[in-house]
ZAMARGU-4260 file (C-alpha; in steps of 0.2 Angstrom, whole numbers, plus 5000, padded with zeros to 4 digits):
<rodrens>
0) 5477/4643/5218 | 5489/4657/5211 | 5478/4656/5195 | 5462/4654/5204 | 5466/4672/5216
5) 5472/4679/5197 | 5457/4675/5190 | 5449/4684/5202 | 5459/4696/5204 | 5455/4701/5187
10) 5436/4699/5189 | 5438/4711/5204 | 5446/4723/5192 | 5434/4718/5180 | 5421/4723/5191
15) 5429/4739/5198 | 5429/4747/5180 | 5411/4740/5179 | 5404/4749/5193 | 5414/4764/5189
20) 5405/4763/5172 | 5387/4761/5176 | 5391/4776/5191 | 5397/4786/5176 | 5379/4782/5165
25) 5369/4785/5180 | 5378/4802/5183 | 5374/4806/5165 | 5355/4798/5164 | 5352/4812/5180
30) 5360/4826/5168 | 5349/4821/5155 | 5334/4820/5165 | 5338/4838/5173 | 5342/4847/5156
35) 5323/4838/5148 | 5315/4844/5163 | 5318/4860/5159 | 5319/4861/5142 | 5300/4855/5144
40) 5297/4867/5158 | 5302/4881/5145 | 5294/4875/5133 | 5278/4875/5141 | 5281/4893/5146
45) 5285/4898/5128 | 5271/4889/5119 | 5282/4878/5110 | 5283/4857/5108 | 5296/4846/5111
50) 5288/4834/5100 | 5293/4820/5112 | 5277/4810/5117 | 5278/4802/5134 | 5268/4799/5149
55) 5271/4814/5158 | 5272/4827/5144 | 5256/4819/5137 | 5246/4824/5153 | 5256/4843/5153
60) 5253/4844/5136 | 5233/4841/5137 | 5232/4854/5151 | 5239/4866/5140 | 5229/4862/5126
65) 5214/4865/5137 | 5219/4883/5143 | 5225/4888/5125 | 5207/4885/5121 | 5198/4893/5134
70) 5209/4907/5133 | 5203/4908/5112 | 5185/4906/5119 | 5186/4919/5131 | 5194/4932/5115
75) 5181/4927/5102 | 5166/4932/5115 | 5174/4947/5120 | 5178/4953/5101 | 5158/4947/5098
80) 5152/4959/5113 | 5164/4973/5105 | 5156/4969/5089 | 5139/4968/5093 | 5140/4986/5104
85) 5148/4993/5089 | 5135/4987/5077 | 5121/4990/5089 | 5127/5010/5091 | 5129/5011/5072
90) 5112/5004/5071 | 5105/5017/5084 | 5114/5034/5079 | 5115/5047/5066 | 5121/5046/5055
95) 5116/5030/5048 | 5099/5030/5057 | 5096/5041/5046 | 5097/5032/5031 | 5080/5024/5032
100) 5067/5022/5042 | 5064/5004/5037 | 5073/4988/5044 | 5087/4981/5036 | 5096/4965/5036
105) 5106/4973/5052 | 5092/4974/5061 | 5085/4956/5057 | 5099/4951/5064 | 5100/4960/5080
110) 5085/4952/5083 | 5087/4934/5081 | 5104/4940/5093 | 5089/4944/5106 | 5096/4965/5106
115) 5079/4970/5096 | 5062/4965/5096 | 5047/4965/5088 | 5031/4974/5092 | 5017/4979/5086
120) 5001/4990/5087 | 4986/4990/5080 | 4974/5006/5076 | 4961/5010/5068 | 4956/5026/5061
125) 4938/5031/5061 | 4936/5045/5046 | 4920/5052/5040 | 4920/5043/5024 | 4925/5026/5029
130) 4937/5017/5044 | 4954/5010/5041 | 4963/4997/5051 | 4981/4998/5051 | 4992/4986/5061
135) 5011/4990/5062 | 5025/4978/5064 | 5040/4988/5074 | 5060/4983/5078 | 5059/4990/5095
140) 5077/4991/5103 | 5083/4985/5121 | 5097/4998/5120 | 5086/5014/5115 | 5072/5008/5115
145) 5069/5017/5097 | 5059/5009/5085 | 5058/5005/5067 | 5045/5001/5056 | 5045/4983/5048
150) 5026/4980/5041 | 5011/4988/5037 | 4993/4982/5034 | 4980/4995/5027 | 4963/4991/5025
155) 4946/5002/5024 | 4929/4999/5024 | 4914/5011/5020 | 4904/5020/5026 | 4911/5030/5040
160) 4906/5026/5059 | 4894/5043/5055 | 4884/5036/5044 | 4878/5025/5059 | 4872/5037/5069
165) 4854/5028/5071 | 4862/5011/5071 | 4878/5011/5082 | 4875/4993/5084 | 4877/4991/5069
170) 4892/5005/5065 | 4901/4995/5079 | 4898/4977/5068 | 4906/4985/5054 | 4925/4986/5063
175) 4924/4968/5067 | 4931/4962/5045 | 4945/4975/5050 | 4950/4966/5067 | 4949/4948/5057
180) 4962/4954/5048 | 4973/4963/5058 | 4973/4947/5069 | 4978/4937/5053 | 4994/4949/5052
185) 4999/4948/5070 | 5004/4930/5079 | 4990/4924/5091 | 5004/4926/5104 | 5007/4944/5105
190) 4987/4948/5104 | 4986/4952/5122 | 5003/4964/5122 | 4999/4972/5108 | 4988/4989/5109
195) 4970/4992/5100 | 4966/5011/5097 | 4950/5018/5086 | 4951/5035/5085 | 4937/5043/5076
200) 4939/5059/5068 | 4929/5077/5061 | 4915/5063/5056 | 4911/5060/5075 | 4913/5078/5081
205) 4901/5084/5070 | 4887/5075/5076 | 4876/5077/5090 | 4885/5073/5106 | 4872/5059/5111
210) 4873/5050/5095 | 4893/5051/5094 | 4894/5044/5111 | 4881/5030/5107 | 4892/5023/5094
215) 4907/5025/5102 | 4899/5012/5117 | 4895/5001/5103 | 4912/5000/5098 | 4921/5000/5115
220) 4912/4984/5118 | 4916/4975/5101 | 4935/4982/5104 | 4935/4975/5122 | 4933/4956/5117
225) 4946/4956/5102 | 4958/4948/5112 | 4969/4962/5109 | 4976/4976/5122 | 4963/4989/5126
230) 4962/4999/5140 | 4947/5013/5144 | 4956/5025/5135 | 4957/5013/5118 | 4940/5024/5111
235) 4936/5039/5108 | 4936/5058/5095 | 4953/5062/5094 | 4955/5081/5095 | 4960/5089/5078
240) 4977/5098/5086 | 4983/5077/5089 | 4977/5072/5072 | 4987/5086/5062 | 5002/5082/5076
245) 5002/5062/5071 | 5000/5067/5053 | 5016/5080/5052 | 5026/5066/5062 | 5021/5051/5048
250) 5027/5061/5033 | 5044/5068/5041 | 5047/5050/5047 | 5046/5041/5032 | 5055/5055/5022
255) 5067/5056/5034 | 5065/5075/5041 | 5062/5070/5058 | 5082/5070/5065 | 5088/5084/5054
260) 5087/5103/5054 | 5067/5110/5059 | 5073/5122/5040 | 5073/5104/5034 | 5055/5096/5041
265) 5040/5096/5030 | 5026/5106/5032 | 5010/5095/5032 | 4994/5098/5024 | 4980/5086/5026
270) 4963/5088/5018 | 4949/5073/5027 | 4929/5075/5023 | 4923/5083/5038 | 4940/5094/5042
275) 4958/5099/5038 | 4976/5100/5045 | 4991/5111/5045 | 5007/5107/5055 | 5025/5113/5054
280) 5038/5118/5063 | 5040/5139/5062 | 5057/5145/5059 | 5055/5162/5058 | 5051/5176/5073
285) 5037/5183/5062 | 5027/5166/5060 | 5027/5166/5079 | 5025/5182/5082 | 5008/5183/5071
290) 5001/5167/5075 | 4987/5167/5086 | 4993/5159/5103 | 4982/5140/5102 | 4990/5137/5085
295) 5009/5136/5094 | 5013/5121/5106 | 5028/5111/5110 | 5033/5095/5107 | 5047/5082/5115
300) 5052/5072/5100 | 5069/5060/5100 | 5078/5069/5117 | 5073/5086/5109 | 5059/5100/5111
305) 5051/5108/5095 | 5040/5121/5094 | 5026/5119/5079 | 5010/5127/5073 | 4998/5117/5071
310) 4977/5120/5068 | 4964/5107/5062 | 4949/5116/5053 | 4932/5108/5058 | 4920/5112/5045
315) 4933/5112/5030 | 4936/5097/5026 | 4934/5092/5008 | 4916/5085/5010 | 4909/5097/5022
320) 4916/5112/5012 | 4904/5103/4999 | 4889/5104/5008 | 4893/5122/5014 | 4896/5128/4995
325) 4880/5117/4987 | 4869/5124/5001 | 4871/5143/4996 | 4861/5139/4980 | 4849/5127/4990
330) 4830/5132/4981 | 4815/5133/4992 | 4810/5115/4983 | 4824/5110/4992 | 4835/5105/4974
335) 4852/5113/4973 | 4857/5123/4956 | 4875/5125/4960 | 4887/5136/4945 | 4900/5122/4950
340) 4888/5110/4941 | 4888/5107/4924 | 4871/5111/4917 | 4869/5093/4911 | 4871/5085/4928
345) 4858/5079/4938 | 4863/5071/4956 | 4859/5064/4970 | 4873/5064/4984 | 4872/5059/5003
350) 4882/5065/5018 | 4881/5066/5034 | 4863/5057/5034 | 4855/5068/5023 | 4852/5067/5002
355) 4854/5081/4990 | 4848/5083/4972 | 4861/5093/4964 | 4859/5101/4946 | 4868/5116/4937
360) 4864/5133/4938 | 4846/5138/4932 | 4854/5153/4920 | 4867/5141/4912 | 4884/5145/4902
365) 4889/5138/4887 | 4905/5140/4877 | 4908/5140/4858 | 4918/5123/4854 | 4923/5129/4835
370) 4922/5114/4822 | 4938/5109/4814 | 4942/5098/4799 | 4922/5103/4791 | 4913/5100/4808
375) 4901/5111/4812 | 4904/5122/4829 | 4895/5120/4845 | 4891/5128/4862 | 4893/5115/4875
380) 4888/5116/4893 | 4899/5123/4905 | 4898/5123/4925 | 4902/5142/4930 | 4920/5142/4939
385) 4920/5160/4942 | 4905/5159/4951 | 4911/5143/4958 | 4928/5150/4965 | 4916/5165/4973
390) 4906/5152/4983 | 4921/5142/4988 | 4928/5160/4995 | 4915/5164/5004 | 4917/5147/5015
395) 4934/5152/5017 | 4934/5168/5021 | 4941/5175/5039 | 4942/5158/5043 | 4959/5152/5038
400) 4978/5158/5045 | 4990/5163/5032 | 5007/5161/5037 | 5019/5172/5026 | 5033/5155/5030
405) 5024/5145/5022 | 5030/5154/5003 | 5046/5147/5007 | 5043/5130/5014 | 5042/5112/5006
410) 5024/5108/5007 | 5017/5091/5006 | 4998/5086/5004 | 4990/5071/5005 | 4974/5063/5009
415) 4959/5070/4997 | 4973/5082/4989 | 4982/5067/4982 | 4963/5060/4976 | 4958/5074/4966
420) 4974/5074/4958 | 4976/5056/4952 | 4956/5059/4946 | 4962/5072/4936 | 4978/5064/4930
425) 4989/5077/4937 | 5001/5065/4945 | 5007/5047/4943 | 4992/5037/4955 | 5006/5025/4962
430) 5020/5036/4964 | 5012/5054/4966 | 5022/5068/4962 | 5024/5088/4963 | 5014/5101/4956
435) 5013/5119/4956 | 4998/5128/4964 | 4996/5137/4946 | 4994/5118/4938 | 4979/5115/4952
440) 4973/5132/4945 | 4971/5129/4925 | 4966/5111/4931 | 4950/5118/4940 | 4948/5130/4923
445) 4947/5116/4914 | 4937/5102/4923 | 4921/5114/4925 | 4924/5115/4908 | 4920/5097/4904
450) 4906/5089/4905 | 4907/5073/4917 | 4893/5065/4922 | 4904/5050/4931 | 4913/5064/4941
455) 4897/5077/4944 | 4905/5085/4956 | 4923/5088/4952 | 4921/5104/4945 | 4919/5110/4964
460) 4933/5101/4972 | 4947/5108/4961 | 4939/5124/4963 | 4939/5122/4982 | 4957/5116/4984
465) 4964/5128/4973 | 4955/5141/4983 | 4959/5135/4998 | 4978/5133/4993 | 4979/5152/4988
470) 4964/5162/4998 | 4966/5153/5013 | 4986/5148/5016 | 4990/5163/5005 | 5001/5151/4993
475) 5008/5159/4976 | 5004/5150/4957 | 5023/5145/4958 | 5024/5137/4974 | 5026/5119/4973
480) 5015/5106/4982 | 5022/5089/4985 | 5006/5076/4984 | 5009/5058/4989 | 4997/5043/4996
485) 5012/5033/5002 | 5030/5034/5006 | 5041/5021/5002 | 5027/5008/5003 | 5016/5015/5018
490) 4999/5022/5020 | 5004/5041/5024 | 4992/5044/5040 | 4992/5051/5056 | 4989/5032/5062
495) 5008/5030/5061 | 5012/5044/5072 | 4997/5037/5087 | 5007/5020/5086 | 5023/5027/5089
500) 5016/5036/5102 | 5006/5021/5111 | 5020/5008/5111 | 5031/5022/5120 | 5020/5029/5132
505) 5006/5016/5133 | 4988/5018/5127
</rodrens>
């Protein structure tokens, strides 16, 4: 019994230090559990990892994983919004909208980002010797709404709408190659948004009213069902102030005048068949105060007001200037005997409806061509450029404004300026160049000089530029005349400046 109650005495005891034990380990198991908690809890709150996996950090350690993520999502979009406004207004603003007037792989990507978009425009200009379609391609931004030009597609066809005068069905039926392919360079899609303008020019304002407005019916109609977007003021004679406006407008843009100093901008000379243009902005008090008063007008151009001179001469174009020179030695059998004609010539040329027989002068001039290495001398034919230059004066004179400025501007010229030039080999026929008005003066000399029966009549148009050049703007032999067809790729035409102006401001 004594053994027995020992026995269990001792298991008491036993159990006594047991209990105290596992109290003990429990006590230290809660301390444990306390100090992970928040070591956890803090590690949570610093970003850090226990690297302990279990069930209920797993869970914490997901939700975190999730916010840490989100909240790196949320940044990257706001860092792409700040980069995109940034790139956008860089895009946008001077100065490196000033660095071409062309897209660029910026803007390409703007627009697949949906901040730019393309539009386009469609115009077709209606000269006297021929019509041109040109359809534009623009990046048109959502921001600014400024636009930069992508793509251009030039076409002509000849003759002019004029020479349909009788048949304006048929003048009409002519424009329809030139829609085909300005539909081929546009998608299907943006047919109906995108505007369709002919505007014709001194071809069409110099015939008789009846007949002008005949053809332009003809062509309102054809116009109408191209599937593109016209509107009742699509048709029609653009005035000659708009045409010289559009044209000054297209050579600063694509040389890149238009934002910088008015000292800077070009002054514009454009020579067409039936009439020519001069535009430019006046800098000095004296051109204003001595220009008659229609000349000046006021333009709003990129936020800003400019003041230019502008005149389109009806009547002097190169090709009506022809017919007023040739008919002054018109004989009463009705052939001309022009002194701008080499005597050897005899040719038949057609404007404005009517044919002309043209010959040299009845009292022709020859010139002594000495022999060299044994040959014998010669007197060859020569058309009579004194006479010539006379003739041309006389269509100039008192009609033409000479502004004094223009001696100490940058003059560009293009259209038949650049022609003549390229015939003559003057300048380069891809890339233009500059010339002095004294080269275009000794190149007039000369040409009457030659006989040319494949260009009969080239004697006179030297003659006339040159005196245009110096008898009517009053220009100097050492002025320089900067002559171009295109500019970095595009047509230079006062078609460029009307589809800037009808994607802004509607048709």
């Amino acid at each position: 019994m004594a053994a027995v109650r020992g026995r269990e005495d001792g298991e008491e005891g036993n159990v006594s230090e047991k209990g105290k034990s596992e109290r003990a380990s429990a006590s230290g198991s809660i301390v444990v559990a306390i100090a992970y908690k928040q070591q956890v809890e803090a590690a949570m709150l610093s970003g850090g990892d226990m690297g302990v996996v279990t069930k209920g950090n797993r869970t914490s350690g997901t939700m975190y994983s999730s916010f840490r993520l989100m909240r790196l999502f949320f940044n990257a979009i706001l860092f792409s919004l700040a980069m995109l406004i940034i790139l956008v207004t860089l895009n946008n603003t001077w100065p490196m909208k000033n660095t071409g007037h062309s897209t660029n792989i910026l803007d390409r990507t703007l627009v697949a980002m949906g901040v730019q978009e393309r539009v386009y425009a469609v115009i077709i200009d209606a000269g006297s010797t021929g019509s041109r379609v040109l359809a534009f391609t623009f990046f048109k931004s959502l921001t600014d709404k400024s636009l930069k030009l992508d793509d251009e597609l030039w076409h002509e066809v000849k003759p002019g709408l004029s020479s349909y005068a009788d048949n304006p069905e048929e003048g009409a039926k002519s424009l329809l190659p030139l829609l085909e392919l300005a539909k081929g360079r546009i998608p299907k899609q943006h047919w109906a948004s995108t505007p369709l303008v002919l505007k014709a020019t001194a071809g069409l304002r110099l015939l008789p009213e009846e007949k002008a407005e005949a053809l332009l019916h003809e062509v309102k109609k054809v116009l109408t069902a191209s599937g593109f977007h016209t509107t009742e003021n699509s048709v029609g004679i653009m005035d000659g102030r708009d045409e010289g406006i559009f044209s000054w407008f297209t050579v600063n843009y694509l040389m890149d005048r238009i934002t910088g100093d008015p000292k800077e901008t070009l002054v514009a000379l454009d020579l067409g068949g039936g009439s020519t243009q001069i535009t430019f902005v006046p800098v000095e008090q004296t051109t204003v105060q001595s220009t008659p008063e229609d000349y000046l007008t006021s333009i709003s151009l990129l936020h800003k007001n400019l003041n230019l001179y502008t005149h389109s001469y009806l009547g002097l174009g190169l090709m009506a200037a022809r017919k007023a020179v040739l008919l002054q030695h018109k004989g009463e059998d009705g052939v001309i005997h022009s002194p701008c004609v080499n005597p050897i010539i005899d040719h038949q040329w057609s404007y404005g409806g009517e044919t002309y027989t043209i010959r040299g002068s009845e009292h022709p001039k020859y010139q002594e061509i000495r022999g060299q290495a044994g040959r014998l001398s010669e007197n060859r034919p020569i058309a009579d450029h004194k006479s010539c230059l006379e003739a041309c004066a006389k269509v100039i004179k008192d009609q033409v404004h000479s502004p004094s400025e223009l001696r100490t501007r940058e003059v560009i010229a293009f259209s038949y300026f650049f022609d003549r030039a390229t015939e003559r080999g003057l300048i380069d026929p891809f890339n233009g160049g500059v010339l002095t008005v004294q080269e275009f003066l000794q190149a007039a000399v000369q040409t009457c000089n030659i006989p040319n029966s494949e260009q009969p009549l080239a004697c006179l148009d030297l003659t006339y530029i040159s005196a245009f050049l110096t008898s009517g703007y009053g220009l100097k032999g050492e002025n320089t005349v900067k002559l171009y067809k295109k500019i970095d790729g595009y047509e230079i035409s006062w078609a460029l400046g009307l589809a800037f102006h009808v994607i802004n401001n509607g048709i």
